[in-house]
Backbone bond lengths (Angstrom), bond angles and torsions (degrees), N, CA, C in turn:
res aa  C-N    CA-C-N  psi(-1)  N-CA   C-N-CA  omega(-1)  CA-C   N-CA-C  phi
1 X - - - 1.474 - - 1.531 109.09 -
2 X 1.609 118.54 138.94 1.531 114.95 -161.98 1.307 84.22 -79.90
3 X 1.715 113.59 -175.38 1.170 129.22 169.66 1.145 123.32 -83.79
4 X 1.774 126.89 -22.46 1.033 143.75 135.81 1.462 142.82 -49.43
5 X 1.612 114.09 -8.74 1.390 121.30 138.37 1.507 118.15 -95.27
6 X 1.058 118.88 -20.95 1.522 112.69 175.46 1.780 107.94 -61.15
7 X 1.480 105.07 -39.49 1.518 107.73 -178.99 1.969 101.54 -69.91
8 X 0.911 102.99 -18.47 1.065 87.74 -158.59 1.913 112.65 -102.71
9 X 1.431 88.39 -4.07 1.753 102.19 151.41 1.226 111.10 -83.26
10 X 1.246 127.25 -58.59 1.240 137.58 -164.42 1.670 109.45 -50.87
11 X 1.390 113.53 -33.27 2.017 128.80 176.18 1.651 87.71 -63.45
12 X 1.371 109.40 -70.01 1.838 112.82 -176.90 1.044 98.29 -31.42
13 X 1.275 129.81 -96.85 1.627 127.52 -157.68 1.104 102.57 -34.75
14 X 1.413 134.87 -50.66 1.576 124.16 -138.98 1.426 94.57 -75.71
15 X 1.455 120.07 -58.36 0.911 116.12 -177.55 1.725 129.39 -72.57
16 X 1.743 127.70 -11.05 0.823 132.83 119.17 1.848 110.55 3.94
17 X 1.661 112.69 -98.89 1.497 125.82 -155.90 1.398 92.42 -81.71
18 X 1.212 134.96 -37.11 1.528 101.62 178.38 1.503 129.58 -73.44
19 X 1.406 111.31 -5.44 1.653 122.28 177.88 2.015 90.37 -91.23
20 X 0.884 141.04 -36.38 1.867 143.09 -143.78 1.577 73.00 -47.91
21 X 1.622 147.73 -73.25 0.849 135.70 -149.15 1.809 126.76 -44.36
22 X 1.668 87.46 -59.50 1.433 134.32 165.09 1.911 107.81 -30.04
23 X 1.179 98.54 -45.35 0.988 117.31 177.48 1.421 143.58 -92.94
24 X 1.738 116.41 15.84 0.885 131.33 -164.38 1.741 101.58 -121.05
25 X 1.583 101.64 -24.30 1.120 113.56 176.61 1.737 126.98 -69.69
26 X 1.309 113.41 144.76 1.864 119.16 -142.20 1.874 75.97 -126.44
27 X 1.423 104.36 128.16 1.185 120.51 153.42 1.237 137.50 -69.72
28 X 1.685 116.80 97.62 1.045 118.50 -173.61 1.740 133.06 -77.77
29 X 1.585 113.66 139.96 1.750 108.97 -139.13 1.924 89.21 -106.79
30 X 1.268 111.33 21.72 1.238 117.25 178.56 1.170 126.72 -154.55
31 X 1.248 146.30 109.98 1.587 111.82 166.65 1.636 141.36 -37.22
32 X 1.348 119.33 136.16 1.164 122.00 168.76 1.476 125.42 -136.58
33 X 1.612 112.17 151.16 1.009 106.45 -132.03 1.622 83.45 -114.34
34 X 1.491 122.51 138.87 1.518 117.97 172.26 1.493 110.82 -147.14
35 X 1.584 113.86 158.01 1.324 111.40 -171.00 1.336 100.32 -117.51
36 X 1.461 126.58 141.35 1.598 137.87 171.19 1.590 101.15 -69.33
37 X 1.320 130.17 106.17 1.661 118.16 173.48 1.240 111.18 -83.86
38 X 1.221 111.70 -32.31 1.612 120.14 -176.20 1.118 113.67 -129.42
39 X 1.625 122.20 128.46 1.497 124.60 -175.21 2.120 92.97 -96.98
40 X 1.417 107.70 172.22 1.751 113.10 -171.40 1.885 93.01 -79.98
41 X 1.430 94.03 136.25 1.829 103.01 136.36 1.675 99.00 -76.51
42 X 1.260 109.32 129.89 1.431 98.46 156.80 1.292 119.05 -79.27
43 X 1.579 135.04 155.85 1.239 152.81 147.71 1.546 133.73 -63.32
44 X 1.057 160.85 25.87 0.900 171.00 -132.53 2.117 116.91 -75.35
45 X 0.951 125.10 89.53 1.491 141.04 -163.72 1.875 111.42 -90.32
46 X 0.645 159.47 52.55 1.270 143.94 178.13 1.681 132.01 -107.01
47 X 1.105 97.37 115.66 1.670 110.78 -166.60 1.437 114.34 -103.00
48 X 1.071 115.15 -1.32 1.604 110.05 171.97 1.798 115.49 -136.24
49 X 1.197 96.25 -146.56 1.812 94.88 -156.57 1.343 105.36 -99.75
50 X 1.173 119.71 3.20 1.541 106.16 176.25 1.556 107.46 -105.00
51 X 0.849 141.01 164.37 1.832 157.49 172.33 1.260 127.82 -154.27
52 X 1.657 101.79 56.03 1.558 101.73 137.03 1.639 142.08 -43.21
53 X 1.557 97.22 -26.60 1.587 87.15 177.63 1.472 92.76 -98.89
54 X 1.073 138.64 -17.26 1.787 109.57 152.58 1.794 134.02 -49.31
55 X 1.298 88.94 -1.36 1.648 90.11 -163.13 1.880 96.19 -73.38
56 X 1.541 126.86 -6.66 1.422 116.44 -164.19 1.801 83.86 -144.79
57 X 1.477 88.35 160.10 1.613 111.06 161.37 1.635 118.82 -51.83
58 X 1.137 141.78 134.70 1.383 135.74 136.02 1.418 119.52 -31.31
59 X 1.650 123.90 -27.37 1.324 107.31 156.48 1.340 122.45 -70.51
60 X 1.596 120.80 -49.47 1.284 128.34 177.87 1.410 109.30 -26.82
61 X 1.967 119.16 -60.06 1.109 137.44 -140.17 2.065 93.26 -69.80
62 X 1.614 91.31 -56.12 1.448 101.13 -178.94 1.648 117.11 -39.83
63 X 1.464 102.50 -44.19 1.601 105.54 -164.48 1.621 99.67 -77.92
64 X 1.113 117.40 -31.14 1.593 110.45 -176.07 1.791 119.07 -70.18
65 X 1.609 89.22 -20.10 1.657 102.18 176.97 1.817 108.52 -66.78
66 X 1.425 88.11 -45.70 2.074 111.01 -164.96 1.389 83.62 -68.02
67 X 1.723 123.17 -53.55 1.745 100.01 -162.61 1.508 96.52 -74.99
68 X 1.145 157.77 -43.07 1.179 130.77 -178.34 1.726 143.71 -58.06
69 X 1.709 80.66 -26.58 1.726 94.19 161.77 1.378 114.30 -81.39
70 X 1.130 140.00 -43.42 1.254 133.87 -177.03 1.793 116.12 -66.26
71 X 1.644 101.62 -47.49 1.454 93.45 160.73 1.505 127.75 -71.89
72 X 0.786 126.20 9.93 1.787 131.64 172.37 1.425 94.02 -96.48
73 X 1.532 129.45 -52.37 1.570 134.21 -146.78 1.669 89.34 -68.32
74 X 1.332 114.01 -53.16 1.635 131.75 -173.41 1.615 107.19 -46.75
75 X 1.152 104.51 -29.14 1.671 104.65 -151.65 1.450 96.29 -104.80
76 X 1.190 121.95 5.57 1.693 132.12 -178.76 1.828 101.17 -134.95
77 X 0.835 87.61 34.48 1.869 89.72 163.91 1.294 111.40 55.80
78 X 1.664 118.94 50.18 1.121 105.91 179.33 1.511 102.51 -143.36
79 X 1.313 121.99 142.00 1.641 119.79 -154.84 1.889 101.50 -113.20
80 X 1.161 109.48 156.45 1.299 114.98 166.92 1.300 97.94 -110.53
81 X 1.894 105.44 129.54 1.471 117.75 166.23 1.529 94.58 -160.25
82 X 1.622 91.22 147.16 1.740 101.82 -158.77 1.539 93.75 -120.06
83 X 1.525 108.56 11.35 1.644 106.22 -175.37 1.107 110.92 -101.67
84 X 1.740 121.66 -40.75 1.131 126.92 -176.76 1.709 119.08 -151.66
85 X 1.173 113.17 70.98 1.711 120.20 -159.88 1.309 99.99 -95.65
86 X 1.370 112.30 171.73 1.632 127.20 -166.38 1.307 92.26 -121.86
87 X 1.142 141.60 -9.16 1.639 152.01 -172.48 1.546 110.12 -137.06
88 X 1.114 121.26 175.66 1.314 142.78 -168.98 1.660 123.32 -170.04
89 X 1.169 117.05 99.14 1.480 113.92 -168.31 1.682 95.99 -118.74
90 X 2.133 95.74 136.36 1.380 102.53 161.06 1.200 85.30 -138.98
91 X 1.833 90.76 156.75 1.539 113.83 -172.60 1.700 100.23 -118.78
92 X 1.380 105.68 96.96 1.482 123.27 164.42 1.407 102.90 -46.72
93 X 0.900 130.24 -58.60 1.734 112.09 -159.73 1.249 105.43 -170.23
94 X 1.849 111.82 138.47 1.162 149.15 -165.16 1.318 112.08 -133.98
95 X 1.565 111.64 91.80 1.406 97.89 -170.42 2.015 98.74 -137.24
96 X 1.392 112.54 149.73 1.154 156.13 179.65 1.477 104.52 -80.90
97 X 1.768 144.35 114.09 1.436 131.16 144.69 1.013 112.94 -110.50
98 X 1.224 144.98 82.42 1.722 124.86 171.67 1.644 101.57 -95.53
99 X 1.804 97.44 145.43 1.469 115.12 -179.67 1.522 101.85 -141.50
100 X 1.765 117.11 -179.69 1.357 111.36 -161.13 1.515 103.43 -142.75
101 X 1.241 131.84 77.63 1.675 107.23 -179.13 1.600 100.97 -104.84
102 X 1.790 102.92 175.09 0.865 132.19 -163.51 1.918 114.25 -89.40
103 X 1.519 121.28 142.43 1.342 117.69 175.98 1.390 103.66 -136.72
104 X 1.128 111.04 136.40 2.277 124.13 173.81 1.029 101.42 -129.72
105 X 1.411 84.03 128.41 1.497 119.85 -174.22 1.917 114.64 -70.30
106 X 1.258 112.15 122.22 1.477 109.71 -151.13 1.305 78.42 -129.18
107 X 1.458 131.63 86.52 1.484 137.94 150.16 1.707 121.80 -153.81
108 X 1.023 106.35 104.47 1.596 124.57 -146.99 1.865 77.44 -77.56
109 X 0.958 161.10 -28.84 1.634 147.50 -173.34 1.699 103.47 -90.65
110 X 1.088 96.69 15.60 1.856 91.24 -174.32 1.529 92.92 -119.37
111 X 1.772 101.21 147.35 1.758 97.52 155.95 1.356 113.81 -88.18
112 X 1.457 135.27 35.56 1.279 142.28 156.80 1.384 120.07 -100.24
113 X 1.383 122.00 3.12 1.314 141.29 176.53 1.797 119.93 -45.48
114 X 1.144 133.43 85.60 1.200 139.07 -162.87 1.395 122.13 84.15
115 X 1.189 123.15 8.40 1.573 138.41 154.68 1.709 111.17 -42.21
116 X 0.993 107.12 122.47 1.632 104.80 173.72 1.607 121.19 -105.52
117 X 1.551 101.16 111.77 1.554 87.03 167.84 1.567 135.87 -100.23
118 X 1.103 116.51 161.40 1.575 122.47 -174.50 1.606 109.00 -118.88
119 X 2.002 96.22 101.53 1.493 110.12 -157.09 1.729 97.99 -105.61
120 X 1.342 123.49 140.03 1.133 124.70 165.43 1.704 128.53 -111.67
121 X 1.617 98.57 151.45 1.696 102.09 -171.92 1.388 109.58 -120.39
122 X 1.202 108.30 127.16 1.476 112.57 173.75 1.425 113.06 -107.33
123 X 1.444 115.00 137.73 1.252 116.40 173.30 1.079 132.22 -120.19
124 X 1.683 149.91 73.05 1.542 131.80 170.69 1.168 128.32 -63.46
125 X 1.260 114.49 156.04 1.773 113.25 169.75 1.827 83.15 -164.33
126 X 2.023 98.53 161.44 0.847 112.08 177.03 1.869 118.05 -144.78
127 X 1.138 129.12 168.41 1.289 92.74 -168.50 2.082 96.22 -162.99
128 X 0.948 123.40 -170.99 1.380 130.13 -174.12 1.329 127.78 109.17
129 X 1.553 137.23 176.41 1.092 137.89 -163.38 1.921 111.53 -116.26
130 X 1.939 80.86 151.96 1.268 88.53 161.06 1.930 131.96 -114.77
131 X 1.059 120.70 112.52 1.139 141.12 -144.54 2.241 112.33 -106.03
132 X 1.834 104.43 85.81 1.103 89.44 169.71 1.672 119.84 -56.47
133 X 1.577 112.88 163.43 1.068 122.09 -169.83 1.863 97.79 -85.62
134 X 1.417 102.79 -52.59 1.459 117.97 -157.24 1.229 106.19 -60.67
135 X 1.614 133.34 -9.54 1.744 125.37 -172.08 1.750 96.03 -152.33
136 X 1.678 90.67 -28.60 1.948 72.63 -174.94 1.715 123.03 109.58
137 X 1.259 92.99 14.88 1.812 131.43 -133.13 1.733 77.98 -100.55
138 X 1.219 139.76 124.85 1.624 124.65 -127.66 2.021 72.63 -168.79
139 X 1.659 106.58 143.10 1.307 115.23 -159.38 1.704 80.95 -162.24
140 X 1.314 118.25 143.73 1.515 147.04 166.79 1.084 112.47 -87.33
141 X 1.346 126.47 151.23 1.458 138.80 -177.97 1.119 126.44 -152.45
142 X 1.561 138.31 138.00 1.744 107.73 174.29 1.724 91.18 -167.80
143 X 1.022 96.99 149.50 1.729 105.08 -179.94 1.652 110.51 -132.05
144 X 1.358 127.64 165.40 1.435 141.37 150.71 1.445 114.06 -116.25
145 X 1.703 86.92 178.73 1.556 108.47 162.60 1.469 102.95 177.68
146 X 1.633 109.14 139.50 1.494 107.23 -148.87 1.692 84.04 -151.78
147 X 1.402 116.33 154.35 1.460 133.60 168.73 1.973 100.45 -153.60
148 X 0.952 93.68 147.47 1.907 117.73 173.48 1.631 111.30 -108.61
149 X 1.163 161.58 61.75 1.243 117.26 151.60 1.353 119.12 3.45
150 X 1.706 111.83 122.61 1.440 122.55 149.46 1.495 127.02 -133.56
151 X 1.533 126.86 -179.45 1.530 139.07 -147.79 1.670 76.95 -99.16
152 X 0.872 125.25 154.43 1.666 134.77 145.50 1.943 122.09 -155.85
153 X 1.294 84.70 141.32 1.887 82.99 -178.92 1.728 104.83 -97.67
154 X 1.399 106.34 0.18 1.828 107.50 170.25 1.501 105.21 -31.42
155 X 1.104 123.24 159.22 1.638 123.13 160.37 1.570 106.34 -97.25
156 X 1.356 99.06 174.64 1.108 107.11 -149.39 1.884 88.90 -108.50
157 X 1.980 122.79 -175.63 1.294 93.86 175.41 1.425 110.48 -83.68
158 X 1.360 112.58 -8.81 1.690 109.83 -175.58 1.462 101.12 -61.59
159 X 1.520 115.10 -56.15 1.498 114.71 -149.58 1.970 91.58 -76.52
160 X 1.095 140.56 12.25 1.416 144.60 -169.98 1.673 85.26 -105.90
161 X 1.016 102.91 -28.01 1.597 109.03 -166.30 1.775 113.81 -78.93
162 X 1.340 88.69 -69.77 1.412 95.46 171.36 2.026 128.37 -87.73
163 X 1.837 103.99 9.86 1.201 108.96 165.23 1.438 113.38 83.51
164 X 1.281 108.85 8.53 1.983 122.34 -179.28 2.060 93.59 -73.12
165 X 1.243 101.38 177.35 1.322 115.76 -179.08 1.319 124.63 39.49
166 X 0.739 121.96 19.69 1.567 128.08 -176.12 1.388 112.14 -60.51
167 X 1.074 121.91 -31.32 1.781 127.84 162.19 1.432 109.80 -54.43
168 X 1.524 117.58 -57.49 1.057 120.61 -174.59 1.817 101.79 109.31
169 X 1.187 101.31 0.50 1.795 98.26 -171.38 1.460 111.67 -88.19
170 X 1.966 122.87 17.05 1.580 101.99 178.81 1.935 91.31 -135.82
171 X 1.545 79.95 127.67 1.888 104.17 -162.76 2.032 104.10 -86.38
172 X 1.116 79.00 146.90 2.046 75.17 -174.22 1.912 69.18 -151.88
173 X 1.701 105.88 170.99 0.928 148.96 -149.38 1.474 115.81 -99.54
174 X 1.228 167.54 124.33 1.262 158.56 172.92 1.415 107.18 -90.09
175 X 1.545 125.04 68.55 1.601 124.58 -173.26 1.283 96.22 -62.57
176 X 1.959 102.40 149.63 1.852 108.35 159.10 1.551 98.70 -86.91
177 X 1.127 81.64 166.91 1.786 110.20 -157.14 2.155 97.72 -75.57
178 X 0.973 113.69 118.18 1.809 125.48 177.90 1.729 96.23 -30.62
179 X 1.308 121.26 -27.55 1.473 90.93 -173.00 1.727 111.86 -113.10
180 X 1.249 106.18 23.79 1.658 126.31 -170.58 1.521 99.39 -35.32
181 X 1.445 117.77 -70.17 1.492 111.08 -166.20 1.041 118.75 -51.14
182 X 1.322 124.08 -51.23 1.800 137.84 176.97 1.404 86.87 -48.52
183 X 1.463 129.13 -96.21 1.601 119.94 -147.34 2.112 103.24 -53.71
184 X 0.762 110.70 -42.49 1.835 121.84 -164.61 1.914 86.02 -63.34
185 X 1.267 128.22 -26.63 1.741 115.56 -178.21 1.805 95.02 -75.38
186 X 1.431 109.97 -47.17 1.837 121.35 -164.43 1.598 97.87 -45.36
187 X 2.021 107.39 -47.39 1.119 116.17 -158.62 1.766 96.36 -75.04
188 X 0.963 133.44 -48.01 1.338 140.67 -177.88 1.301 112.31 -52.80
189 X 1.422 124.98 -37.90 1.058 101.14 -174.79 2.099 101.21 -99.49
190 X 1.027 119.20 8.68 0.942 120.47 149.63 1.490 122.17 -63.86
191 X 1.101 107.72 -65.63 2.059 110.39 -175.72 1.434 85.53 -43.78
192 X 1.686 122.03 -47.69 1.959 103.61 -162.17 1.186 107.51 -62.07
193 X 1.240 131.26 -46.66 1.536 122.04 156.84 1.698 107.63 -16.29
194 X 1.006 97.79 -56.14 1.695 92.42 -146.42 1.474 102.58 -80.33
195 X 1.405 125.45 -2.67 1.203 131.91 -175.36 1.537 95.44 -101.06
196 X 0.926 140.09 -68.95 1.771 149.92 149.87 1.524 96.29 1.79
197 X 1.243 99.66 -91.04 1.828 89.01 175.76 1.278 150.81 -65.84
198 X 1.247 94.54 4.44 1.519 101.08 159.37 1.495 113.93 -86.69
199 X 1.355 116.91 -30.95 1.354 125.62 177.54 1.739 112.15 -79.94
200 X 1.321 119.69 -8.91 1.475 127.89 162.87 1.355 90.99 -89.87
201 X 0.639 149.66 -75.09 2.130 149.63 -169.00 1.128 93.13 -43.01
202 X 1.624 151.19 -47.57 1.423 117.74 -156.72 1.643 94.55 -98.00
203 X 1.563 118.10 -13.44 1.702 117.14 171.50 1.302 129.12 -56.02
204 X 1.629 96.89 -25.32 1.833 103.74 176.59 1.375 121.32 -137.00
205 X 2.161 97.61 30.73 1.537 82.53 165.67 1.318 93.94 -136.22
């Protein structure tokens, strides 16, 4: 297999799983109108040594969740009105896990050979109902969004540059990015969008 189809599976997949969400979402042929009753307590979980989701407020975290759901809800034909809505959304739970374990490096041709790394996991998920007004007619909902730190011997673009690693035998780290929690709440409460309206699309067709 050339290297030029391998890249060119490898684009498929990626983009594959980052649309699955994207893609669940049902085009709505009307406006509809729904009210937020309940905004999240966030949850906040952390069992190991890193704290990215310390890096922001629990308010911060909340508002980046609300602006991403509301701008997703908007952008799929769906209105916020608290006077007279055809829907009703509460969001049971908004919760945060990050944890930290350990990886050793088990490759006796590398000078990374018994190196230990300290990899971190973040976890969102979100969850609650959708609730017609007119009967009471009540629908479940729940979304994620998840990243790992991992080990990789990929090169990097420098070392592609200057021709280092070419074996593949010197291991570096795949850090998440310092502002992970903040953007990963925006994104979360986006996918809930996208789960919300699919569950308004099968309510009125």
């Amino acid at each position: 297999m050339t290297k030029l189809l391998v890249l060119a599976i490898s684009i498929v997949l990626i983009s594959g799983l980052s649309s699955c969400y994207t893609n669940l979402n049902k085009q709505l042929e009307r406006e509809v109108h729904v009210n937020i009753t309940v905004e999240p307590t966030i949850e906040i979980n952390n069992s190991g040594n890193s704290n990215f989701s310390g890096a922001y407020t629990r308010e911060e975290l909340t508002a980046q969740f609300m602006s991403g759901l509301k701008s997703d809800l908007e952008l799929n034909n769906v209105v916020l009105d608290e006077v007279n809505p055809e829907f009703t959304i509460q969001i049971s739970s908004f919760k945060i896990s990050e944890s930290t374990k350990t990886e050793t490096i088990n490759d006796t041709v590398s000078d990374n050979h018994g190196d230990i790394f300290e990899l971190t996991s973040i976890d969102l998920s979100s969850s609650g109902t959708l609730t017609r007004v007119s009967n009471n007619e009540t629908f479940n909902w729940s979304a994620s969004k998840d990243k790992d730190e991992k080990v990789t011997t990929n090169r990097t673009a420098g070392q592609l540059i200057t021709g280092d690693n070419k074996d593949k035998t010197e291991y570096r780290e795949k850090e998440l990015n310092a502002n992970v929690a903040l953007d990963f709440s925006n994104k979360l409460g986006e996918r809930s969008s996208v789960v919300i309206v699919k569950e308004i699309f099968k309510a009125i067709n």
